[in-house]
C-alpha positions as CSV (number, residue, x, y, z in Angstrom):
1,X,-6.9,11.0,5.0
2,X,-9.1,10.7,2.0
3,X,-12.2,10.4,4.0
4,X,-14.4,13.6,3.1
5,X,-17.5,14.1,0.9
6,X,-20.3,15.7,3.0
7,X,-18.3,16.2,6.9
8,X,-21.4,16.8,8.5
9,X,-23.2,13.9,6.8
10,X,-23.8,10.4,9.1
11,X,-22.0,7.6,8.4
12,X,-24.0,4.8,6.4
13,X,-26.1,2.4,8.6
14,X,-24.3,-0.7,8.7
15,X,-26.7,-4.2,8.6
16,X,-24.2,-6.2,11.6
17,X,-23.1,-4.0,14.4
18,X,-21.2,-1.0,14.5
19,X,-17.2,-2.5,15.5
20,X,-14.7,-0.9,18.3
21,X,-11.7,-2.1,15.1
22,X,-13.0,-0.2,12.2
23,X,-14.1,3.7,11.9
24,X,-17.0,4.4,8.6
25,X,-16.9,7.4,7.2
26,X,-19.7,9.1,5.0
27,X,-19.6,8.4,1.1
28,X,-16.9,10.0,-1.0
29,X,-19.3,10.6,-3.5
30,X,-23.0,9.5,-4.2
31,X,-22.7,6.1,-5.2
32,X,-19.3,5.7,-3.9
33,X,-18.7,4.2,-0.3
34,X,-16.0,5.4,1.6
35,X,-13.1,2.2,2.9
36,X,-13.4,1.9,6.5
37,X,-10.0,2.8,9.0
38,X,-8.8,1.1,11.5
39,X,-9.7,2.5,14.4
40,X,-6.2,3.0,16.6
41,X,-3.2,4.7,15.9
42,X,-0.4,2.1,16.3
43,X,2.2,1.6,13.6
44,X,0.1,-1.6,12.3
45,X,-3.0,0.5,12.2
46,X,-1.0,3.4,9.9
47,X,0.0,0.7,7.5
48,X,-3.4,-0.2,6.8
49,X,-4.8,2.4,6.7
50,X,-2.2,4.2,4.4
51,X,-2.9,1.0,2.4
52,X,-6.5,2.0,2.2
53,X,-5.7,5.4,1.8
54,X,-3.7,4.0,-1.7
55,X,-7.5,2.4,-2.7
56,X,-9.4,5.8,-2.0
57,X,-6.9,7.7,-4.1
58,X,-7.0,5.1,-7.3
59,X,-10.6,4.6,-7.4
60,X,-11.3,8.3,-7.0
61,X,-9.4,8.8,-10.2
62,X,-11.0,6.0,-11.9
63,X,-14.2,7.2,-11.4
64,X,-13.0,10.8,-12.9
65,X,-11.6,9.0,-15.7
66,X,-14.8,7.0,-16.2
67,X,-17.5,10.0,-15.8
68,X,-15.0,12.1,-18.6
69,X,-16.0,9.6,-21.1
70,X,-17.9,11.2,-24.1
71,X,-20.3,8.0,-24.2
72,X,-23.8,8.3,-23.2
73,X,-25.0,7.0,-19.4
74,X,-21.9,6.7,-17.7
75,X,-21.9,5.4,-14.2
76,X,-19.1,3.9,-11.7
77,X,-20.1,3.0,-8.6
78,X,-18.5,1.3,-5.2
79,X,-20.0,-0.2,-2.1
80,X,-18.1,-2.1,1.0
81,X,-18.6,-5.1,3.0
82,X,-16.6,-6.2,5.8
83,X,-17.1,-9.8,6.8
84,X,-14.9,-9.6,9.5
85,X,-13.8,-6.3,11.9
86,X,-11.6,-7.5,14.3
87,X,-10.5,-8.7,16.4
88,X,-7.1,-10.0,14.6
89,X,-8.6,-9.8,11.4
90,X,-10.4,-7.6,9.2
91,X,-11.7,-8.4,5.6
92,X,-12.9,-6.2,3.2
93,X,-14.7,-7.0,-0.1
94,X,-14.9,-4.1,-2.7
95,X,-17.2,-4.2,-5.5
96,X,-16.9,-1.7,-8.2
97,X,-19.5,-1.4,-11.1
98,X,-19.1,0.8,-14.1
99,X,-19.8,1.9,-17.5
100,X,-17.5,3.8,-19.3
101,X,-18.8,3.6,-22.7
102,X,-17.9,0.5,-24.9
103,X,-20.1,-2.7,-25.3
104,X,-21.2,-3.5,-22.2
105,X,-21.3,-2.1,-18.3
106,X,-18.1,-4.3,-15.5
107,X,-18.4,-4.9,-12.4
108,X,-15.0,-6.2,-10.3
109,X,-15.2,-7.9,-6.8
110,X,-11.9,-7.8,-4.5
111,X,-11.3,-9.4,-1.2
112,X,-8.5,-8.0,1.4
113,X,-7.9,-9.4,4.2
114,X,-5.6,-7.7,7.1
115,X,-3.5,-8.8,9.9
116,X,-3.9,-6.4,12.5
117,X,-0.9,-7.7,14.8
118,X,1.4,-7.3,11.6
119,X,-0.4,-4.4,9.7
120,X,0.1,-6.2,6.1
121,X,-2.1,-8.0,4.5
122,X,-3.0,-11.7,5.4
123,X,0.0,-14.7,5.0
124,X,-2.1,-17.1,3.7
125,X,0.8,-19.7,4.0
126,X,1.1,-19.1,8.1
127,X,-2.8,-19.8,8.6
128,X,-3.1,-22.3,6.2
129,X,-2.2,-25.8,6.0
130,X,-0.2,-26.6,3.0
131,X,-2.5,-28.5,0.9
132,X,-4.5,-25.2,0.6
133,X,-2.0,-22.6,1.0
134,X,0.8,-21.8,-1.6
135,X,0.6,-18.4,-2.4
136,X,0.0,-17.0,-6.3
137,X,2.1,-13.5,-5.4
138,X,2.8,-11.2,-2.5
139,X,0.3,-8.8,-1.9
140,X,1.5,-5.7,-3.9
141,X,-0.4,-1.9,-4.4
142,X,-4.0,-3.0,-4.9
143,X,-3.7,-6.5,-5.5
144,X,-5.3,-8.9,-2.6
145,X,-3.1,-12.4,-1.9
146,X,-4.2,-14.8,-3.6
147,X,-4.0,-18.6,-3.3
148,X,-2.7,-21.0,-5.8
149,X,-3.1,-24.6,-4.4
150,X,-4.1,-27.8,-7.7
151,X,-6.2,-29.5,-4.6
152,X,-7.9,-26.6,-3.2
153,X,-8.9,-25.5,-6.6
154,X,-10.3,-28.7,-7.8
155,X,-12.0,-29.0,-3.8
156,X,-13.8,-25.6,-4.9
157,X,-14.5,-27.0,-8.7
158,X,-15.9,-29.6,-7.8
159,X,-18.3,-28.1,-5.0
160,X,-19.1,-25.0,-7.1
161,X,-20.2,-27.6,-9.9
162,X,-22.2,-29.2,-7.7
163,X,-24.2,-26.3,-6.4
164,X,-25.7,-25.1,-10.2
165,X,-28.2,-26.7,-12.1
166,X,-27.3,-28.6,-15.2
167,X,-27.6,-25.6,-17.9
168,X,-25.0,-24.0,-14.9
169,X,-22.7,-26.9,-15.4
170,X,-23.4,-27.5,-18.6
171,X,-22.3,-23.5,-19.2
172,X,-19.4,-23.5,-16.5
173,X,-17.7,-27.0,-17.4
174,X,-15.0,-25.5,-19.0
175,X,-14.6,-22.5,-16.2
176,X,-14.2,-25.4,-13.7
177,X,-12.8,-28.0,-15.2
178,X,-9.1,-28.9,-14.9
179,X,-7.8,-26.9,-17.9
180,X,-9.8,-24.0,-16.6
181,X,-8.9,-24.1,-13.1
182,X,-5.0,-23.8,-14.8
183,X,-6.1,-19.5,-15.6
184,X,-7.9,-18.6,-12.0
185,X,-6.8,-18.8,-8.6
186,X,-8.5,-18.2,-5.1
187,X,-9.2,-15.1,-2.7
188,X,-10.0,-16.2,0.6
189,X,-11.4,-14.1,3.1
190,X,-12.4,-14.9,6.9
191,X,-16.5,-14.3,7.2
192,X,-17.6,-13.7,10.8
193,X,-21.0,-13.6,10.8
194,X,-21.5,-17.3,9.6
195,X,-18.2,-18.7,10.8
196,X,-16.8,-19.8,8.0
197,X,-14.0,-19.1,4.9
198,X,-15.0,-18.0,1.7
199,X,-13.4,-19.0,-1.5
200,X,-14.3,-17.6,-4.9
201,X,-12.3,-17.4,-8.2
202,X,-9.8,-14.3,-8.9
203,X,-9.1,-13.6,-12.6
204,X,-12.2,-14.9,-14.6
205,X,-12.3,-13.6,-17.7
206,X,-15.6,-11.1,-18.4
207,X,-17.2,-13.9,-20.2
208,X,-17.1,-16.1,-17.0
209,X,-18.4,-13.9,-14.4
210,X,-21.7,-16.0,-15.2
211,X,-20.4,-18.9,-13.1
212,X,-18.3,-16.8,-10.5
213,X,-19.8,-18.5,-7.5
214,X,-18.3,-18.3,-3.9
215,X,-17.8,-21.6,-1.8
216,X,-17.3,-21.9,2.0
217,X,-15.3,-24.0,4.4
218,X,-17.3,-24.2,8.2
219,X,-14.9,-23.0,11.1
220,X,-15.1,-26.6,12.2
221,X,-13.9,-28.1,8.7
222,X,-10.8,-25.2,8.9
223,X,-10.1,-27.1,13.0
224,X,-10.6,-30.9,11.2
225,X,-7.4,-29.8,8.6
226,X,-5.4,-27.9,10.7
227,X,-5.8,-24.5,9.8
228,X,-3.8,-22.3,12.6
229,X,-5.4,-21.7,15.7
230,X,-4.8,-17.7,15.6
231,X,-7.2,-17.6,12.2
232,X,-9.8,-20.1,13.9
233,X,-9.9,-18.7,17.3
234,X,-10.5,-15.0,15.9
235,X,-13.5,-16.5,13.7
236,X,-14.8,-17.5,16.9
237,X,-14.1,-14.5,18.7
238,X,-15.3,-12.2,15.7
239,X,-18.3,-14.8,15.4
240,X,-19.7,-14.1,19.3
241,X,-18.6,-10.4,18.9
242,X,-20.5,-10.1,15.9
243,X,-17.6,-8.5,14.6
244,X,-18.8,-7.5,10.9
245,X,-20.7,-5.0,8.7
246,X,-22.9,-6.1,5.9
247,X,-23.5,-4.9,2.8
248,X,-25.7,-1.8,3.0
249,X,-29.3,-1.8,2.3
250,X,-30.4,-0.5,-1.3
């Protein structure tokens, strides 16, 4: 386990409640927030957390590779939110900023989602109805799965269009219009505190992450179009159980 960097040190405070699914750890590194574990040892639990153990190991040599650089004020940083812990599913979103010399600092978002009956990541295409669901790809190392579906995509356009201003839609026409929508699809992530789906854009180029906006489907939209009971019924549970951890205070 790649969970060290200060053993005696407390674990972050957390802004939802502390969850029975997931174990925190104490920061790799200042800056650098340590991926949560599932807390059980079952042969589902292993897989994720060997899985999460593969993210530890790849961003800890990213951030060496990054603070080597020769350029002036180099940074990386990571921080964690999970938006669900449990009880069938937990989803993590990993944001990663950095500078490692060049024009202008990143910053990456990714959303995971796990199944903890199957100990693999999410199958979209199970939970789903169809008209939402066909995947992009199967999850592989670090990528999340994603969801390619013309209707849901143009349901999302349309909504995140909606929610800007006109110099945003004026600026993010071409982001979400329909030859646009033809270069992104969607990562999807269960989000227990406010019962709901997210939605955002995967695979924006850098000069589109000024209209990268996140939409949400309510828990009783996901019921209406027939999204599988086992995905609504944890929302619920996770909802009541107050099954999450927010993004930590600066």
């Amino acid at each position: 386990m790649l969970l060290t960097g200060g053993g005696a040190a407390e674990p972050p405070r957390a802004t939802g409640p502390t969850t029975p699914p997931l174990r925190w750890d104490a920061d790799i590194a200042d800056g650098f927030e340590a991926l949560p574990r599932v807390a059980a040892d079952t042969p589902q639990a292993r897989s994720i957390n060997s899985f999460l153990d593969s993210l530890d190991v790849r961003d800890r040599e990213e951030r060496s590779s990054c603070l080597a650089e020769p350029s002036a004020n180099v940074e990386w940083s990571r921080s964690i939110e999970a938006p669900m812990a449990g009880p069938r599913f937990v989803s993590l979103i990993v944001t990663i900023g950095y500078y490692c010399g060049g024009a202008h600092p990143y910053w990456t978002q990714t959303h995971y989602t796990f199944d903890l009956d199957t100990g693999r990541q999410a199958d979209w295409s199970a939970l789903l109805p169809d008209d939402m669901s066909r995947p992009l790809q199967a999850p592989r190392y670090s990528w999340p799965a994603l969801l390619e579906s013309p209707s849901l995509a143009a349901w999302f356009a349309e909504r995140a269009l909606a929610g800007m201003d006109q110099r945003g839609r004026d600026d993010c026409a071409d982001v979400y219009g329909p030859e646009g929508r033809k270069y992104w699809s969607l990562a999807v992530w269960p989000d227990a505190k406010e019962g709901v789906l997210g939605l955002q854009p995967a695979g924006l180029a850098h000069a589109e992450t000024g209209c990268l906006v996140s939409v949400t489907i309510p828990l009783a939209d996901l019921k209406r179009r027939g999204a599988a009971p086992e995905l609504t019924d944890a929302i619920d549970a996770a909802h009541a159980a107050e099954y999450w951890r927010g993004p930590r205070p600066e």
